[in-house]
N, C-alpha and C positions, 0 to 999 in steps of 0.2 A: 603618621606612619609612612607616608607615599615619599615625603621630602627626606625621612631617616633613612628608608629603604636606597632610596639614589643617589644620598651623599656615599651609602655604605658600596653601591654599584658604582659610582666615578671612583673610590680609592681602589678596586678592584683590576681597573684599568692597568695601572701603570705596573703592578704586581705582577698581571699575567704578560706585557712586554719583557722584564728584567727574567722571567722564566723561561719566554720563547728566545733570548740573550743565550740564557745560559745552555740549553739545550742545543740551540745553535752550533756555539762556540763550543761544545763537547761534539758536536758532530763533524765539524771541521779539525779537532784534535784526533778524528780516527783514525790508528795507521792502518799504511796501504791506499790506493788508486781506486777509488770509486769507477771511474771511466774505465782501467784496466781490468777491473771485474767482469764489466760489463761487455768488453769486446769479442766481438763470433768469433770464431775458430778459423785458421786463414784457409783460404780454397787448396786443395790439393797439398796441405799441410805446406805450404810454402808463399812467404810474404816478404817483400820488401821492406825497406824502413821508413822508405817514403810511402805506399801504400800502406801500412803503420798508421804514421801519420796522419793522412788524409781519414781512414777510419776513426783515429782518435776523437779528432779535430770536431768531424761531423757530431760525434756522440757528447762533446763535452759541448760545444754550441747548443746541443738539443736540451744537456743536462743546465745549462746555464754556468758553467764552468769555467768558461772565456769570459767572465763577468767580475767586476771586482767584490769584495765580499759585504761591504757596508754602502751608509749612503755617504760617509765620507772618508777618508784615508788620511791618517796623520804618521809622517816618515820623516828621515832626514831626506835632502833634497838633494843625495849622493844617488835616489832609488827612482827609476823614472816612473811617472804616472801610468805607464800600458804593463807595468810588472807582470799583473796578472793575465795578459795575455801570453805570454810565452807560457808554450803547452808542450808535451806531457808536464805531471807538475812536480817529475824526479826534475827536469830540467830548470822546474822555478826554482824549485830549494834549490836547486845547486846555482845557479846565479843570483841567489840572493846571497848566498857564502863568499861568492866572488867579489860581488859588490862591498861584502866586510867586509874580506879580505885588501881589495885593492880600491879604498873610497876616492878614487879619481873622478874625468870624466868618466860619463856615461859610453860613451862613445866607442873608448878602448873598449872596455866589456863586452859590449854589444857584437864589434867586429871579432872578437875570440871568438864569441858562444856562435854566431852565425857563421863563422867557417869551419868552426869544429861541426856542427848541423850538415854543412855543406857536405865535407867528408863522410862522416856516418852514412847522407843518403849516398851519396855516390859510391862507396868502398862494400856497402851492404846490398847494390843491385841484384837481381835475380839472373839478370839475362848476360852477368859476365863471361866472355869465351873462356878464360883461364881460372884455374884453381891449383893452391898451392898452399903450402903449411905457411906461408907468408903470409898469405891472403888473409887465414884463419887468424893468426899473432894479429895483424895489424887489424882488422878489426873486433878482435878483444883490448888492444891498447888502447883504439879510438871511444868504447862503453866505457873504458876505465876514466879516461878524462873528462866524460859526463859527469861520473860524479867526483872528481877533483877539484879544491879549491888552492890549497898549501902549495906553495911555490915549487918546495924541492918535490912534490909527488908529481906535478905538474911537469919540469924538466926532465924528472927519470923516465916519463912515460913518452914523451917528444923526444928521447935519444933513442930509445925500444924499438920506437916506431920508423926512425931515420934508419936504425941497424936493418928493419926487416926491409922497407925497400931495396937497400943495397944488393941485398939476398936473390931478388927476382929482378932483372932487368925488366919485364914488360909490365912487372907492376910499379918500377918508376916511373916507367914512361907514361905507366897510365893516372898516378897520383902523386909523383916526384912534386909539381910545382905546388900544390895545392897543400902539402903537406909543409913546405916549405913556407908557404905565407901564414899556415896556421901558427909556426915558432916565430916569424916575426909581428901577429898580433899579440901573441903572448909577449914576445920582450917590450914590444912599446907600452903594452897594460902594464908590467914591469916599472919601468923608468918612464913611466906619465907623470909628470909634475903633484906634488902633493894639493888637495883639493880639500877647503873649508866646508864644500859642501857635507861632510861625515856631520857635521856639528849645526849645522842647520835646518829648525824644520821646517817641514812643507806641508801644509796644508790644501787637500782635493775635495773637493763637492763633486761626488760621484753622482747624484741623483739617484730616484728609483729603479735604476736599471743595475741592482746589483743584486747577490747572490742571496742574501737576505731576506730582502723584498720578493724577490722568488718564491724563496722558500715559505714565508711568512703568508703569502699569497695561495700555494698549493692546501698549506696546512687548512687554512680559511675555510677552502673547498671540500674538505675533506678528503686530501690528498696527502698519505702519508709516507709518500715514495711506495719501492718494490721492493721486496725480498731479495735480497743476496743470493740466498741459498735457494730457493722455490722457484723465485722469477714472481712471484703471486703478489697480487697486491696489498700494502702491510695493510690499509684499512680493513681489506676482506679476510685476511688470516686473525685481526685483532675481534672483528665482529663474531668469528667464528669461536673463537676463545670466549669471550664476554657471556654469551646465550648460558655458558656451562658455568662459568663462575658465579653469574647472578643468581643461577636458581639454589645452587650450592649456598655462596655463604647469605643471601636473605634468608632461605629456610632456617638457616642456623642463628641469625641475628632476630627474625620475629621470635622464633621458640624461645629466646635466650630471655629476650622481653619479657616475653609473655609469663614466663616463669619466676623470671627475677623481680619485677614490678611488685606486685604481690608478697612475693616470699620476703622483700626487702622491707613492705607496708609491716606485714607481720611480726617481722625479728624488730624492727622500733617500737613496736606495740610492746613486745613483751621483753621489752629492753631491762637485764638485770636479774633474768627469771634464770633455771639450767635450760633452759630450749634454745632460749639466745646464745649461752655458754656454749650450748654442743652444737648448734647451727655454725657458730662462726669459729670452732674447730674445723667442720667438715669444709668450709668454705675457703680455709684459708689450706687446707689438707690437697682441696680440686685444683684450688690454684699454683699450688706448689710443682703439680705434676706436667711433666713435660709431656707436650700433645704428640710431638713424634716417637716417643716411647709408647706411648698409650696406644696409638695408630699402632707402631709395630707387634705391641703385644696383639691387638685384636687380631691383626691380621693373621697371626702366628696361631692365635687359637679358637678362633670362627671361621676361619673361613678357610682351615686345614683338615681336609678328611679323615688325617691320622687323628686329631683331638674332635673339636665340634663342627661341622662345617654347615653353619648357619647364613652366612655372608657370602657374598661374590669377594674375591679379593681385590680385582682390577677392574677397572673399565667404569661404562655408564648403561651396560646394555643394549643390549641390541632387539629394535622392536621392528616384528613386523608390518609389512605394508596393512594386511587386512584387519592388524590389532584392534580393537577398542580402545576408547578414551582412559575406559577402568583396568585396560591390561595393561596401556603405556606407562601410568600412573603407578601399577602395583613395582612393576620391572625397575623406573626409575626410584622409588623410595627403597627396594632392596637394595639396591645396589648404592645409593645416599646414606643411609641409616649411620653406618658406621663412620663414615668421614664429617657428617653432621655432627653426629656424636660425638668427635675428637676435637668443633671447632665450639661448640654448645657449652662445653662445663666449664671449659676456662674465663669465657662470657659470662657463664652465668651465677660464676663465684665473683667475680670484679664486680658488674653491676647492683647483684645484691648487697654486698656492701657498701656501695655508694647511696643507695635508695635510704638502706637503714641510718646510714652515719647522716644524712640529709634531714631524715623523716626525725629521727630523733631530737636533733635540734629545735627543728619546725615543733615538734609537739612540746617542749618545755617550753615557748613563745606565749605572751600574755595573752591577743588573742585567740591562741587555743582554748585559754582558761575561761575567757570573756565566752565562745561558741559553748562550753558544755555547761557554762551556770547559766545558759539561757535553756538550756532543756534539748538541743539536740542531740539526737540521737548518735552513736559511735561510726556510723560507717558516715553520716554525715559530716561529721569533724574529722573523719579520715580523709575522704575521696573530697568534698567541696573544697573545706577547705584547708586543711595539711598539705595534698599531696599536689596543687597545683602547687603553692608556692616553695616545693621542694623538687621542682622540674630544672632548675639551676646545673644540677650536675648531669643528668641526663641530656638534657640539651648541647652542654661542653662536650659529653661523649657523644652527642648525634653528630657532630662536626667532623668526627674522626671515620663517620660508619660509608660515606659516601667513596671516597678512596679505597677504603678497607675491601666495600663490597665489589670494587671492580680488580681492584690491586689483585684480588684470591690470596690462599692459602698457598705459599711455594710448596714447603714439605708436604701437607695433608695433598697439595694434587699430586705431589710425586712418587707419594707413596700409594696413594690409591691410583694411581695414573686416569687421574681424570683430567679431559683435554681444555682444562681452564688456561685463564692469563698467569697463575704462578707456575705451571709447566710451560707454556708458551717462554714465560721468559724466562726460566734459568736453563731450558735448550734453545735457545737464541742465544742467550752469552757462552755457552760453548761451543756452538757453533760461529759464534764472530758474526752476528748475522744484527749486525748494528742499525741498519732502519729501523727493525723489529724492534730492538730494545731504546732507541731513542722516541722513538714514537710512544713506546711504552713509559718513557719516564716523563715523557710531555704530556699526557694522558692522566696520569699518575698525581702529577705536579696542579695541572688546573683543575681538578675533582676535590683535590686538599684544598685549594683555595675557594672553589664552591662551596665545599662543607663549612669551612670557616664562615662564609661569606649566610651561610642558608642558618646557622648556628646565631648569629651577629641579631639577625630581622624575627630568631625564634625568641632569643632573649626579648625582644623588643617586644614581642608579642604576649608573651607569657605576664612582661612587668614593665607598663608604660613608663613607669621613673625611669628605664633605662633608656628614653626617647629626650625624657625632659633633662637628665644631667646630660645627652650628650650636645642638647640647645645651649644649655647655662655656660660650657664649658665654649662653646662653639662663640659665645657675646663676649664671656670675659677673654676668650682669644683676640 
């Protein structure tokens, strides 16, 4: 069992890498500026571009942002190795368009984007003596060439920009040359020789100092970044959702058990009879019905004054400081009952007919027959030995119950608005509040795999053949 169990925990391994990949690479897909999210508010509502800047700089250094994203980089070797350090990262995408756009040296590019840079800070100062509708044009021309690649967008906006100085003598004087060298790195990026590098790749050994390994490292710690929108941290907002999910749907998955187990023993028992017949009408009747319907009706008529108002509609209650253990208890099961109840019969028509369609089998098996011509008794050849060896599909679904029970109920908590993880997370995806929801789907993502993983070593336990074929298999490999 100890050597099944750790070959089943080494395939595990590589599983939850290709997960923490993909999570990754969806968090890096988010639009919008992490870093520009994050940036204070400028003093006296007035900022430079170069204090800009230096703000940025310090917060994506802190964020690991100035780092490249993997432990290695495969490009053509048109793209230079420090790519990712040119920051903000509207400025990366847009020199990486330019680098499509014009796959020369590196060099020309380089000298554009850093006198256009130049410009920006110098034309955006704070402490200029003069101001003029020029001023204003020529730096909206010079944002605009940030984000320009395409040649002819590129020229209209450097003629724009030539017309406005013309307009203001002391704003030639004070940007005439510099504006001037910006159209001659652009024509020599222009008419740079054509360069094989576009067609070549290149290969970089970044090491652990990249953006990955960061992240990969935080999560470790149980770091799961901050909140967009709260500022709070995601671990502490998820742990606070989690407390209210668990108690929610395990009430709902032991009840469903405990109910189903039995009732499933029973309808194989009397497999053929009308009880069977009219059981697995009602069963397939529970299941049929939609749980957010069913929510909406109670709510509509328990827990409305104008019909019956049996139920709280919302919430989890509110308990006093000097309550009792047995008031806490009353307050949270009124206020559960009904949302329990919406997550419980859908459960607990599926399971029951997996027990029955299990148990039935098992009980037309020879050895059933061999147990009762030796004289035991009925609940003996039920519980010894029927209904372990029909624990197969209940274990297949134990696999699914681990996710399930953190994942929560999105509709049942948001229609009873209870503050679990399925309201956590479909108000984090309208609010764009993406830590919260990638965190959520890496959380989500290795609980599936634990359950698989806890499901794998239950089979192995319930039925050591599945230890010994997976040896035979393991020699004739």
């Amino acid at each position: 069992m100890l050597r099944y169990s750790l070959k089943r925990i080494a395939l595990l391994i590589p599983t939850l890498l290709v997960v923490s990949l993909l999570v990754f690479g969806l968090n890096q897909c988010t639009p919008g500026d992490p870093i520009d999210q994050k940036m204070p508010p400028p003093l006296n509502g007035v900022q430079s571009y170069e204090e800009y800047l230096e703000t940025y700089w310090r917060l994506a250094k802190e964020e690991g942002q100035d780092l490249p994203f993997f432990y290695f980089s495969i490009h053509t070797a048109a793209y230079p190795d420090t790519l990712h350090r040119i920051l903000p990262l509207a400025d990366q995408a847009n020199v990486r368009r330019l680098i499509g756009q014009f796959p020369h040296d590196w060099n020309h590019t380089q000298a554009y984007y850093q006198q256009l840079r130049t410009l920006r800070i110098q034309f955006n100062r704070t402490d200029l003596s003069f101001h003029s509708d020029a001023l204003i044009e020529v730096r909206n021309q010079l944002e605009r060439l940030s984000t320009q690649y395409q040649p002819a967008e590129i020229a209209n906006s450097l003629n724009l920009l030539e017309e406005q100085l013309l307009l203001d003598s002391a704003l030639f004087a004070f940007g005439g040359k510099g504006v001037t060298q910006l159209g001659q790195n652009f024509t020599e990026l222009q008419e740079a020789p054509f360069s094989r590098k576009k067609y070549l790749p290149d290969f970089h050994w970044n090491g652990v100092q990249n953006q990955y390994h960061r992240w990969l490292s935080k999560i470790a710690s149980g770091d799961l970044g901050v909140s967009t929108i709260t500022s709070q941290d995601v671990s502490e907002k998820i742990g606070n959702a989690i407390s209210w999910t668990l108690r929610l749907n395990l009430s709902a998955i032991l009840i469903a058990y405990l109910l189903a187990i039995p009732l499933g023993v029973y309808a194989a028992l009397k497999a053929g009879t009308g009880f069977e017949r009219q059981l697995n009408l009602a069963l397939f009747f529970l299941y049929a019905l939609p749980s957010f319907w069913i929510a909406t009706m109670l709510c509509q008529f328990l827990t409305n004054p104008e019909w019956i108002n049996l139920f709280p509609s919302m919430g989890v209650g509110e308990i006093g400081p000097e309550a009792s253990w047995l008031e806490g208890f009353g307050v949270r099961v009124h206020h559960f009952f009904l949302p329990v109840f919406c997550m419980v019969y859908g459960t607990l028509a599926f399971v029951t007919r997996q027990v029955r369609a299990s148990m039935v089998a098992i009980l037309q098996s020879d050895f059933i027959r061999t147990a009762k011509a030796k004289g035991l008794s009925q609940r003996q050849v039920l519980w010894k030995h029927a209904f372990p060896n029909a624990l197969f599909p209940l274990i297949t679904m134990f696999g699914s119950l681990l996710p399930r029970a953190i994942a929560g109920s999105i509709i049942i908590e948001q229609i009873f608005n209870i503050p679990g993880i399925g309201l956590l997370t479909i108000n984090s995806i309208v609010s764009k509040d993406w830590p919260v929801v990638y965190a959520l789907l890496l959380l989500t993502s290795i609980l599936t795999i634990v359950g698989i993983l806890l499901a794998d070593l239950l089979y192995a336990w319930a039925d050591p053949r599945v230890q010994l074929n997976q040896q035979k298999q393991g020699a004739h490999g």
